[in-house]
Phi, psi and omega in degrees: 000131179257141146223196178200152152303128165267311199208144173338281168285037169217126166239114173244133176312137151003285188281338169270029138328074214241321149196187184227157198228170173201141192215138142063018203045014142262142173266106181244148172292123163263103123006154148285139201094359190092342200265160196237097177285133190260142178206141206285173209288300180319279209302343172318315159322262188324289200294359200255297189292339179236053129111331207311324191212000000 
């Protein structure tokens, strides 16, 4: 299963991925289920370069 560190405490699988919002200069994850994954400025950076957003 592929994922990545979003944030210090978050690894999220790939496929569970259902969309992404960016507000304000952040990014957040939506999940299957609704949970809403946060994701720091670093990992934007990284997860922006390997195709995620």
């Amino acid at each position: 299963m592929k994922g990545a560190q979003t944030h210090r405490s978050w690894w999220v699988a790939r496929q569970a991925v259902q969309s992404v919002k960016r507000r304000d200069g952040r990014a957040t994850l939506t999940l299957k289920g609704g949970i809403m994954a946060p994701v720091s400025r670093t990992q934007a950076t990284v997860l922006r370069q390997q195709g995620w957003f």
